[in-house]
N, C-alpha and C positions, 0 to 999 in steps of 0.2 A: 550415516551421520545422524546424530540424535538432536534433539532441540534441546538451544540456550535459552533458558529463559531472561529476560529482561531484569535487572540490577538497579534500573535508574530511574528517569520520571518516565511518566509519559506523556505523550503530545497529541492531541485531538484535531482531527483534520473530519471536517463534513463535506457528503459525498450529497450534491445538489441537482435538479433538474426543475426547469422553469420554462413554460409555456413551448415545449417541444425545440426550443432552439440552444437554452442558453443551459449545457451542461458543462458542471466544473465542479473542481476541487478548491475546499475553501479552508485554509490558506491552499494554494497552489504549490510553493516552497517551506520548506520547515530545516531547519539547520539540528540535526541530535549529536549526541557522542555516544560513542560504543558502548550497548548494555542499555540503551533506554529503547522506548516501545511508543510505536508507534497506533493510535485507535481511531479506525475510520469509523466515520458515525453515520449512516443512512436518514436521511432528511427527506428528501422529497426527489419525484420522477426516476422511479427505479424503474427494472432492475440495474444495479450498480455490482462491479466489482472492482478488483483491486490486482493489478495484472505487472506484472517487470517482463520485458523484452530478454531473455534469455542473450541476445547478443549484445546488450546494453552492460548488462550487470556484471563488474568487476572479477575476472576469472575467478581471483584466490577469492570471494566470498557468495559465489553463485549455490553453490552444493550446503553451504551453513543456512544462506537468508530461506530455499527451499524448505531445509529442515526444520526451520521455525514457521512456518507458514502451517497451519491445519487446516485439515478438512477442503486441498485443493482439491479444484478440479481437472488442471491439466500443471506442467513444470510452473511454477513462481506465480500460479494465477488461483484467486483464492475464491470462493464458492460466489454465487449470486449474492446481492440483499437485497430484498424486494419489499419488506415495510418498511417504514418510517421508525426510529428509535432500533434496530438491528444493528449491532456494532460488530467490527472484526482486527484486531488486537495483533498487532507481528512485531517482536521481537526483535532486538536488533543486539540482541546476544551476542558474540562473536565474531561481529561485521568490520568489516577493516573500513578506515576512513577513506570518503570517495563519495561518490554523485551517485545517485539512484533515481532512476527516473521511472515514473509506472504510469498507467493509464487506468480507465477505464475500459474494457474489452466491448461490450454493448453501443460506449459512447466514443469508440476513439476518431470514427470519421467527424465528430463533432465538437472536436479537440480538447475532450475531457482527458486531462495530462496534468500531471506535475513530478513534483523531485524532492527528494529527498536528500541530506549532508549530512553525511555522516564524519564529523571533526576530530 
């Protein structure tokens, strides 16, 4: 399957860490529609990534959201960012409307989580 690229806006979500406790996603919710793109922005206390739960992610759009994701590191989970100002940009090409939840992989016992809606 080959990557959609994105059609539509895009929406900036920063990827935060503060004094060893308080890691999160800011906004933590973001609402898109199909064909817009989503750019997680690295701010501070990395390293950060940007990971979907393979059993979370809507059968019919698991294999397309992959496809548009580069330079994973493992299925639906995208490389490290480790300075300040690194962004990483995923496509929501193709994506059938539905709930997308991801985490941090580094920070998830720290309940770095949010979600994405795809309308």
């Amino acid at each position: 399957m080959s990557k959609i690229p994105a059609t539509g806006q895009t929406v900036e979500i920063k990827l935060l860490g503060d004094d060893g406790q308080n890691y999160r996603f800011e906004p933590t919710a973001v609402t898109i529609k199909p064909g817009d793109a989503v750019k997680f922005v690295m701010v501070s206390g990395g390293p950060h990534n940007i990971s979907f739960d393979p059993a979370t992610v809507p059968p019919e759009s698991k294999a397309q959201l992959d496809a548009n994701m580069d330079q994973k590191i493992s299925e639906l989970s995208s490389p490290l960012l480790m300075n300040p100002g690194e962004t990483y940009t995923i496509s929501f090409g193709g994506i059938k409307p539905g709930v997308y939840e991801f985490h941090c992989t580094p920070h998830l016992a720290m309940g770095m989580k949010g979600t994405i809606t795809v309308q």
